[in-house]
C-alpha positions in Angstrom: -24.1 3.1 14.1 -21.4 0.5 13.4 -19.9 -0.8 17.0 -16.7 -3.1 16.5 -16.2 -6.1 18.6 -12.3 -5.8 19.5 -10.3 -8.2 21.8 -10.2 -6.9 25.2 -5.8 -6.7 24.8 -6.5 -3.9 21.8 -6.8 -1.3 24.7 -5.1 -2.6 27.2 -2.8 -0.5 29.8 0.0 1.4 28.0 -2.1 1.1 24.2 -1.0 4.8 22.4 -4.0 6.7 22.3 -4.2 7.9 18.4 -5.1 11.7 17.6 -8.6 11.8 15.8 -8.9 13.5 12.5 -9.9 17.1 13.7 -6.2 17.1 14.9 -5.7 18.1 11.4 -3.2 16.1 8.7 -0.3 17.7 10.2 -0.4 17.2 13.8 -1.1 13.2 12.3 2.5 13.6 10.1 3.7 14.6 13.7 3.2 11.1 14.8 5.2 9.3 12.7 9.0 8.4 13.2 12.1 8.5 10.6 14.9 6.1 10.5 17.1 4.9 8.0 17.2 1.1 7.1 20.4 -0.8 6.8 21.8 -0.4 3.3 20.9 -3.6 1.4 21.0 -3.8 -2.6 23.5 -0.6 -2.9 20.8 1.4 -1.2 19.8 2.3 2.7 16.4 3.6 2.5 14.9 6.2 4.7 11.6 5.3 5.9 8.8 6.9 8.3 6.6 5.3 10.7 3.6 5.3 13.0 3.2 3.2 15.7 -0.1 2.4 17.6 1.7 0.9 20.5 2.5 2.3 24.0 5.1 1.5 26.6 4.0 -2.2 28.1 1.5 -3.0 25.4 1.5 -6.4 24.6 -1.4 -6.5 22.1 0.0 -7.8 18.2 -0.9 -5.5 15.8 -1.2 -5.2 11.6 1.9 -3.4 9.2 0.4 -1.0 6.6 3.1 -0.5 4.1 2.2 2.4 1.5 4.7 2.9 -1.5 4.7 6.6 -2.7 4.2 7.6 -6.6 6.5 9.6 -8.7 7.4 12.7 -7.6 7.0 12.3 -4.0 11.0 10.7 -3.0 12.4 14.2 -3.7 13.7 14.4 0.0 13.9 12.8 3.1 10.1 12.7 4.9 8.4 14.1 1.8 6.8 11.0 1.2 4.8 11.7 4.5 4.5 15.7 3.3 3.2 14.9 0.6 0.8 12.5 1.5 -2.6 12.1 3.4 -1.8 8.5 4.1 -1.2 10.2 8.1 -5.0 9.9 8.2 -4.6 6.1 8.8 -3.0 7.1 12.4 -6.2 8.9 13.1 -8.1 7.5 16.3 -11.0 6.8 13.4 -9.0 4.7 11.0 -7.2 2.7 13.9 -10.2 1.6 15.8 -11.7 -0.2 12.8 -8.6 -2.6 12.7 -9.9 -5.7 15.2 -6.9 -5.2 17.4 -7.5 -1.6 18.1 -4.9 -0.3 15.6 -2.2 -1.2 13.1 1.8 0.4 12.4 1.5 1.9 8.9 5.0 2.5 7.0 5.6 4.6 4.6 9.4 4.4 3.0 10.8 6.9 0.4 12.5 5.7 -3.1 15.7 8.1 -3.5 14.0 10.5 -6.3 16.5 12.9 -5.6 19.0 10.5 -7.0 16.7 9.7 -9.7 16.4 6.3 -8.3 12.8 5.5 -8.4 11.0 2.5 -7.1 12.1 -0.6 -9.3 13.2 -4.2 -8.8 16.4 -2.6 -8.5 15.3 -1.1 -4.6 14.2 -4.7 -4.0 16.4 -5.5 -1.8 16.2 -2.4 0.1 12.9 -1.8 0.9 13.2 -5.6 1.9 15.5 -4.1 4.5 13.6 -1.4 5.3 10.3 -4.1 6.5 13.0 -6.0 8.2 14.4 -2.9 9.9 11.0 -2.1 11.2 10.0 -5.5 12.5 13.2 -5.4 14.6 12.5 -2.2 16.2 8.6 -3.3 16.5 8.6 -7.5 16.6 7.3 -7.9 19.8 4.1 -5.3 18.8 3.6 -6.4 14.9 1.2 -9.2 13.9 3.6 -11.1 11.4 0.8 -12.7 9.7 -0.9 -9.5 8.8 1.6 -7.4 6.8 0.1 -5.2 4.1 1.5 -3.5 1.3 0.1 -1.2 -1.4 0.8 1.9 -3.4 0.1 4.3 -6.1 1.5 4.4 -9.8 4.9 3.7 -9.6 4.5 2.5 -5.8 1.7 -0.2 -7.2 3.9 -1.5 -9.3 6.6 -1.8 -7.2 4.2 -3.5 -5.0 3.3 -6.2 -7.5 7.6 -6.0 -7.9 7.5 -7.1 -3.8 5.0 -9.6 -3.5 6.2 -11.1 -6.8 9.5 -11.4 -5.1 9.0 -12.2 -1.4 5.4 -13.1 -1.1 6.0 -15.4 2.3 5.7 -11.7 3.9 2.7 -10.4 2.9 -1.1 -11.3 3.5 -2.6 -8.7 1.2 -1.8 -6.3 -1.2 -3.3 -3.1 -2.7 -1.9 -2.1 -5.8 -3.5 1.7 -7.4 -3.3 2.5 -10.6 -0.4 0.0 -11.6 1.8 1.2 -14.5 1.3 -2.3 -16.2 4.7 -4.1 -16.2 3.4 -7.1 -14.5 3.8 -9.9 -15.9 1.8 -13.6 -15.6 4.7 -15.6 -14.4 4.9 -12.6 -11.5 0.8 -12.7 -11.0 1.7 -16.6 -10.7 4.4 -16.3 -8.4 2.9 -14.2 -5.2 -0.7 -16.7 -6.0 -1.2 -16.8 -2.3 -1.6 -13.2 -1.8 -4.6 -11.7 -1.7 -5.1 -9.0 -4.1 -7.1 -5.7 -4.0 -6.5 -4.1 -6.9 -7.9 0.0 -7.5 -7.7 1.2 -10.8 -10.0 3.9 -13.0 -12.0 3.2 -16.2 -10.5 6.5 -17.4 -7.1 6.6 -16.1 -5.2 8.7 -19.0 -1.9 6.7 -18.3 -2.9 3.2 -17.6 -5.6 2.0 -20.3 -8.4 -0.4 -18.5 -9.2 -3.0 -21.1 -5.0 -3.3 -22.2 -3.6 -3.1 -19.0 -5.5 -3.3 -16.0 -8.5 -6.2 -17.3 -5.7 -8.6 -18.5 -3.5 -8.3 -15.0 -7.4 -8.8 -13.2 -7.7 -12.1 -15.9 -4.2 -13.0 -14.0 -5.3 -13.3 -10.8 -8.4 -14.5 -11.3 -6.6 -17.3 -13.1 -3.5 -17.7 -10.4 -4.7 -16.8 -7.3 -5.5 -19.5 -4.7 -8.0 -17.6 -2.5 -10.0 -15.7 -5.2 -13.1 -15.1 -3.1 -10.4 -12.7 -1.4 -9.2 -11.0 -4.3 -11.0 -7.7 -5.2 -11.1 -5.3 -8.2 -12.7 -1.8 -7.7 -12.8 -0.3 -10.9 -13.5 4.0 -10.9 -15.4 6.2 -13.4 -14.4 9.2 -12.0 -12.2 9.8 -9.4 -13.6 12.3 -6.9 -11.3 14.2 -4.1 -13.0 13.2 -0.6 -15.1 16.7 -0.3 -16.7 15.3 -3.9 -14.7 18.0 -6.3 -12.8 15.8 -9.2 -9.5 14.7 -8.3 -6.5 16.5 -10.3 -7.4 13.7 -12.9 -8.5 9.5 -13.0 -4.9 8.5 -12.3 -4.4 10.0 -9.2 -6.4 7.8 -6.9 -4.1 7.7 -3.8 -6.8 9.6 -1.6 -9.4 7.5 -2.5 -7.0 4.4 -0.1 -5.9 7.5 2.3 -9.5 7.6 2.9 -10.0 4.2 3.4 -12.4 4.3 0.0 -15.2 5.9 2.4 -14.9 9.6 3.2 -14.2 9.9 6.5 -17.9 11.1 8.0 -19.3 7.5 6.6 -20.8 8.6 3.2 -19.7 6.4 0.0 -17.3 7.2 -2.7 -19.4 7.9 -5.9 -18.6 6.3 -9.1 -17.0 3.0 -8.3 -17.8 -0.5 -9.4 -16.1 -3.5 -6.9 -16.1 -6.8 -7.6 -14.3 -10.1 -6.4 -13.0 -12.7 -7.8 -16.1 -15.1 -7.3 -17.9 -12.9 -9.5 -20.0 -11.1 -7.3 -20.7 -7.7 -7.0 -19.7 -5.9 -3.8 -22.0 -2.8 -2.4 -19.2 -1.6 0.1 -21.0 0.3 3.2 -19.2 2.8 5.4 -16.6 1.7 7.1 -16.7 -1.2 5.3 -13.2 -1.0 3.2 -9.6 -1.5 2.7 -9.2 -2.2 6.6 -12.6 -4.6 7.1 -10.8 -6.7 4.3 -7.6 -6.4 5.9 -9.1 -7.6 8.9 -10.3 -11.0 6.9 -6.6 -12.1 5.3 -3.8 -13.2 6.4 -0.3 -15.2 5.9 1.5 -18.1 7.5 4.3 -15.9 7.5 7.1 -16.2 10.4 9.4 -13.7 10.7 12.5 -15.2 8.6 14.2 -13.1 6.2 13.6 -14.2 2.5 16.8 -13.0 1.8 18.0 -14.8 -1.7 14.8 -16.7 -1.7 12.7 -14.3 -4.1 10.8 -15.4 -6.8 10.7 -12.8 -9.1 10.3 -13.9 -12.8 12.9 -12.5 -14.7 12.6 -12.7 -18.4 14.2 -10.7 -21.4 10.4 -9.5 -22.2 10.6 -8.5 -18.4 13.8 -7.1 -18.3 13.2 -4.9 -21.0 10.1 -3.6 -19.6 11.7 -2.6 -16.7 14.7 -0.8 -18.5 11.9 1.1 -20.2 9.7 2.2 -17.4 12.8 3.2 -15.3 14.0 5.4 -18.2 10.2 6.6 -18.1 10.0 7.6 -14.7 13.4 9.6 -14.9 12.0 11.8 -18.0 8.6 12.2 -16.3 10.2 13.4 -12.8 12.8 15.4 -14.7 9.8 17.6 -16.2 8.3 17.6 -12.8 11.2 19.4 -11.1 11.6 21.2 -14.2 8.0 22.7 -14.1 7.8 23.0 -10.4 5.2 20.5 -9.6 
């Protein structure tokens, strides 16, 4: 049995007392808040939230942000429907964070405007973390702000960091489509990087795509020993059936990469960027390594301050995986899924 050591403030009088995972994924859903963020960029983006906090809680705690894939924006809240990222609001999840709990965030790209997550929504989900630590500041930890996603969210999560990395102490980027370029790796170097990604994945190829964006970081990144890459055969659903295929690893993060009744995901290779070879033990995960990073970061917008590298190359790249996502969400609604 694993028994955390927490500060004595992570339960103190008035602390939210989370649901545990028997609740079941909807009655976790049910815990999360909507709101709309100030438009920013030619966009106000609707977001959801849980908090861990309770009325007089003083305690600081973590921001989770978790950036949907395609085909998950098509309305308002179905980025939390569609999603078993709830589970990190369960009582089991929250207690392994070392202040007792953490706010996790889940915003929605307009897909039903065929807007999809692109440094075009910059701006906007900027306002969307800004929004939230308004209504939250005195409860979030600003030095521990998180941000990951899957597919189209990863790379919009490498788009973010790359552009405003003063917010964020880590990031977990899943299956990234592969429009990332050095100058961006370069950019958000004091980030520390977890990146998830299949040996198989039939969209993203490894050795093109995901080993040279690894060779990136290792060669940028100023806290390498922090930097992780876990790198899947073959992506199992949490019960141990294959997943619907080796792209589609957003369960693998909703679990925490350990199914929840402590038994290891099968299939998996992790390594950091010292070169060693990690044997990651229930619960020891995304949230344990969460719990070792942070930023200096302060609360001041970054507003106009982003450092995105914008190049022709880059620009081009980006025309063609916007026009990409369109066609491949346009089949989606057209076949139902």
């Amino acid at each position: 049995m694993c028994v955390l050591s927490l500060p004595i403030g992570a339960f103190a009088a008035g602390r939210k007392t989370a649901l545990p995972t028997s609740a079941g994924i909807q009655a976790l859903r049910d815990e999360f808040d909507s709101f709309v963020a100030p438009e920013e960029g030619g966009y106000a983006l609707d977001y959801c939230c849980y908090s861990p906090a309770g009325k007089n809680d003083s305690v600081k705690y973590p921001l989770v942000i978790f950036l949907h894939g395609i085909g998950h924006g098509d309305y308002v809240n179905s980025q939390l429907d569609d999603s078993d990222m709830p589970y990190w609001a369960s009582s089991e999840l929250q207690r392994r964070f070392t202040s007792g709990g953490a706010f996790i965030l889940l915003p929605r790209a307009p897909e039903d405007k065929l807007v999809y997550w692109s440094t075009s929504l910059l701006e906007s989900l900027r306002a969307v973390i800004d929004d939230v630590i308004d209504r939250y500041g005195k409860n979030i930890d600003l030095t521990r702000i998180y941000i990951g996603g899957s597919s189209a969210g990863a790379e919009m999560t490498w788009d973010m960091i790359a552009a405003y990395p003063e917010y964020f102490a880590g990031a977990f980027p899943i299956a990234a489509t592969g429009n990332t370029t050095a100058g961006e790796v370069k950019a958000c170097s004091d980030v520390a990087i977890w990146m998830i990604s299949s040996k198989k994945d039939p969209i993203i190829n490894y050795s093109l795509v995901t080993l040279p964006l690894w060779n990136n970081v290792l060669k940028y990144n100023s806290q390498p020993e922090k930097c992780r890459l876990s790198s899947f055969s073959n992506v199992t659903e949490p019960a141990g059936s294959a997943a619907s295929d080796n792209h589609h690893m957003a369960k693998v993060v909703t679990y925490d990469l350990h199914m929840l009744d402590g038994s290891i995901y099968p299939d998996v290779e992790t390594i950091d960027g010292s070169g060693n070879t990690l044997t990651l033990k229930s619960p020891n995960g995304l949230i344990y390594w969460m719990n070792s990073v942070s930023s200096s970061y302060n609360g001041e917008s970054a507003e106009g301050t982003g450092n995105t590298v914008v190049t022709f190359i880059s620009h081009i790249l980006n025309l063609v995986r916007n026009g990409f996502l369109k066609v491949v969400n346009i089949f989606q609604r057209l076949l139902g899924l």
